[in-house]
N, C-alpha and C positions, 0 to 999 in steps of 0.2 A: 806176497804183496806186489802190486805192478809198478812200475815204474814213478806214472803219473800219482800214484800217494803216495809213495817215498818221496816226491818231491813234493806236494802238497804239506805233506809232516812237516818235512825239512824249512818249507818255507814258512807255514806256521809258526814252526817254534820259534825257527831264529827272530822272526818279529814279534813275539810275547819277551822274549829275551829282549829285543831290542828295545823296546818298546816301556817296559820299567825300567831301562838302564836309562832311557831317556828323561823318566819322571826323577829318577832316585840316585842319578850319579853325579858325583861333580865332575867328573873327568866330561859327561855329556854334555852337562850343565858352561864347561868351560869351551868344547869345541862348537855350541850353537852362538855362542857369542862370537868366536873367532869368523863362524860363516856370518856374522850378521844378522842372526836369527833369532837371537834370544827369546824376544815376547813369542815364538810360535815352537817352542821346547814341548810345553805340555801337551799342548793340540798336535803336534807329530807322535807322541809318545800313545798317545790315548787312539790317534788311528793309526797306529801301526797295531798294540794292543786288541782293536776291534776286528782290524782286517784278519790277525792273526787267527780270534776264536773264529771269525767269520769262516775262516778256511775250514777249521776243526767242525764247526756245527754244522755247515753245510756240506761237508764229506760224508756225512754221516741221516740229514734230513732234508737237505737240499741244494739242487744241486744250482740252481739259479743264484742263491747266497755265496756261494764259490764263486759264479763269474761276477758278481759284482762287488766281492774281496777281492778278487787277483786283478781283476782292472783296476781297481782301487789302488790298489800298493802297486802296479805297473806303474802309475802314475804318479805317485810320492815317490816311487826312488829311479824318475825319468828326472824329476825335479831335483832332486836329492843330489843327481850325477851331475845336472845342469848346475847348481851351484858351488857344486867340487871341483868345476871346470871354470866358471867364474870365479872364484877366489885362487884359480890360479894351482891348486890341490898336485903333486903328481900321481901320473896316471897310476898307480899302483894302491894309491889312497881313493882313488875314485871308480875303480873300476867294481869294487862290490857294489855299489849301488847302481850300476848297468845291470852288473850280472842278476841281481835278485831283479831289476823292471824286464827283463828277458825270461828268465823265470817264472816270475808269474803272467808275463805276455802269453808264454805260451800255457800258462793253466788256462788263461784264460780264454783263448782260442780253442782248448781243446773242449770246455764246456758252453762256449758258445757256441762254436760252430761246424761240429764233431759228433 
């Protein structure tokens, strides 16, 4: 397996994973409120969830549906790190949601423009 879908998996799953931890946890349920975020809990959960299959279904039928899942989730955890860094977060708590919008930056780029 190449590189770039070991990291597509990778990133897939951890946002299926993350993504009903968001719908289904209290420990979730408790840190969207500390960010201020409460009422947009589910709607993060549900697109991290979509982005996820979106990686999986479009590895597999298309390849267009990848780059507009991995821009997607580039883009929710640019946000994600932007408000771990507003509420003040240390960098060690904030720096996964860099890493996965780098991540899938670059799936992204490598199906857009590659």
């Amino acid at each position: 397996m190449k590189l770039l879908a070991i990291i597509i998996f990778f990133s897939a799953l951890s946002f299926l994973l993350y993504g009903f931890s968001c719908l289904l946890s209290n420990h979730m349920k408790n840190e969207f409120i500390r960010f201020g975020l409460e009422e947009k809990r589910n709607l993060t959960g549900v697109l991290q969830i979509l982005g996820g299959l979106g990686l999986i279904v479009g590895y597999f039928y298309s390849p267009i549906l990848i780059s507009v899942s991995s821009g997607s989730l580039a883009l929710l955890m640019l946000l994600g790190f932007g408000v771990r860094i507003k509420i003040k977060d240390p960098i060690l708590a904030s720096l996964p949601s860099l890493l996965y919008a780098i991540l899938n930056l670059y799936i992204f780029l490598q199906y857009t423009f590659v």
